[in-house]
Every structure is written in C-alpha cells, then in structure tokens.
Steps between C-alpha positions, in 0.01 A plus 500: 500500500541546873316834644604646839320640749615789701316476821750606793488885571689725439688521820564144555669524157728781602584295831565182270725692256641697806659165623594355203727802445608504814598133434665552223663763687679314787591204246650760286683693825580141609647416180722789526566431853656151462778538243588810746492298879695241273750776425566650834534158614718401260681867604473392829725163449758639268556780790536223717730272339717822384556632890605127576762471209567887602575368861688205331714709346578686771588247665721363235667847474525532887717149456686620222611820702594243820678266242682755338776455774430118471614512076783705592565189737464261262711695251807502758455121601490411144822727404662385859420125351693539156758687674577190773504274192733713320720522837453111561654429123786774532614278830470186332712688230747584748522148701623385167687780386906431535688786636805466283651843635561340828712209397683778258563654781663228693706369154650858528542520889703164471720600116821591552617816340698305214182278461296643151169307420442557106170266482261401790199307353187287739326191413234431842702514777858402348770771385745537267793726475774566267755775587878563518733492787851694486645228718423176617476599868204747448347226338521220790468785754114583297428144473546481884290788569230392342562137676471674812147690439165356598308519167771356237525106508684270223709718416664375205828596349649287214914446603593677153417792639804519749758335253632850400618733798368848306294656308233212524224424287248315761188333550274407743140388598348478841122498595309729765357381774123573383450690869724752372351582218077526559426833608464537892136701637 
C-alpha cells in the first residue's frame, strides 16, 4: 500500500490547480479554435475561387453578348454557302439543259403554210420529222429553208417523199448544231 503525504500548503495547491485548469482551458478553447480558423479559411478559399469563376463567367457572357452578332454571321455565311452550291448546280443544270423551244421556233419560222408536222421526236442532237405537205413545192421550198439556217445540218430527206406532187406523206431527219441547243448565260 502506497501512503501520500500532503505537505504543500494550501495556497500553492490552489495556484497548482489554478493552472492546470487554466490549461485545460486554452487546450479546450484551442481545440475549439482550430476546426473554426480551418473553417473560415476554408470560407475564405471557396469565396475566392467563386468571385474568379464569377468573373469567368462574366467574361464568358460579356463574349457571348459580342458574339451574338458573330453567330448571326456564321448563320448567314453558312446559309449564303448552301445557297451558292444550290446556284452553282442549277447553272450546271442549265449549261446542259437543251432549249428545244428555240429550234421550234425556227422549224416554224422556216414551214410553209401548207407544211403540217404530225410527229417531231429527238435522239441527242439528231431530229426526226414526219408531216404532210399539200404540194410538193412547200415541201422542197421547207427543206431549203431549213438548208439555209445556221443550226440544222444533214438534213436528210428520203426521194420518196417528192414522188407524189400533193398531199404528201414525208419524212425527214436532220441534227442541231449542239451550239444551238445548250442554254446561253
């Protein structure tokens, strides 16, 4: 058995248990204190990095606002693009489109009134024509005509044709000079 002996006074003892508590005091208060400098600081940093993705995104919207113009931009350029390609294909269309109407046109300038055409029908650039001719006349007088113009060549009329004097039952073929046909810008 272990006996103690008591011999500090009184006062000492209060001093002695005076700084103990006061020990256990300012570990306790710094206890506390930590997790709570710790907090603010970690308050501190999340302020931080929230003002600089606050001015990010200010910035961001600031661009936005200046590149609002530059979509609308883009969205014409991109529209203006499809539209040229549209426009380039419609003239490629056209370079190889054949304007029929025009050499209609000239077959009737150079028919004689008693010159009928019952069937017309196109193969390329080469023509054929069956019609009827009251007289054999009107007939050589067309087939000259057409002799004469600038876009018929090989003109071809079989001699069977111009063995009856009227009412003739006739055929021809000729072919079109391909210049007169594609479609001029």
């Amino acid at each position: 058995m272990k006996i103690y002996l008591d011999l500090l006074p009184d006062s000492k003892k209060r001093e002695i248990f005076r700084k103990k508590r006061l020990k256990t005091i300012i570990n306790q208060e710094l206890f506390f204190l930590v997790p709570i400098v710790l907090f603010a600081i970690i308050l501190f940093d999340v302020n931080l990095v929230l003002d600089i993705k606050n001015e990010g995104l200010n910035k961001n919207l600031e661009s936005v606002i200046a590149n609002d113009g530059y979509k609308d931009l883009k969205f014409y350029e991109d529209n203006l693009e499809t539209i040229n390609k549209k426009i380039v294909n419609i003239n490629n269309l056209q370079e190889k489109h054949f304007r029929w109407s025009v050499i209609i046109n000239m077959l009737i300038e150079v028919m004689p009134p008693n010159v009928y055409l019952t069937e017309l029908s196109t193969k390329d650039y080469q023509v054929f024509l069956v019609g009827k001719a009251k007289q054999r006349e009107a007939l050589i007088n067309f087939q000259e005509k057409m002799k004469q113009t600038e876009c018929f060549e090989n003109i071809n009329t079989p001699l069977s044709n111009l063995v009856a004097k009227s009412d003739i039952d006739f055929q021809m073929d000729f072919q079109i000079k391909k210049d007169c046909l594609v479609m001029i810008k």
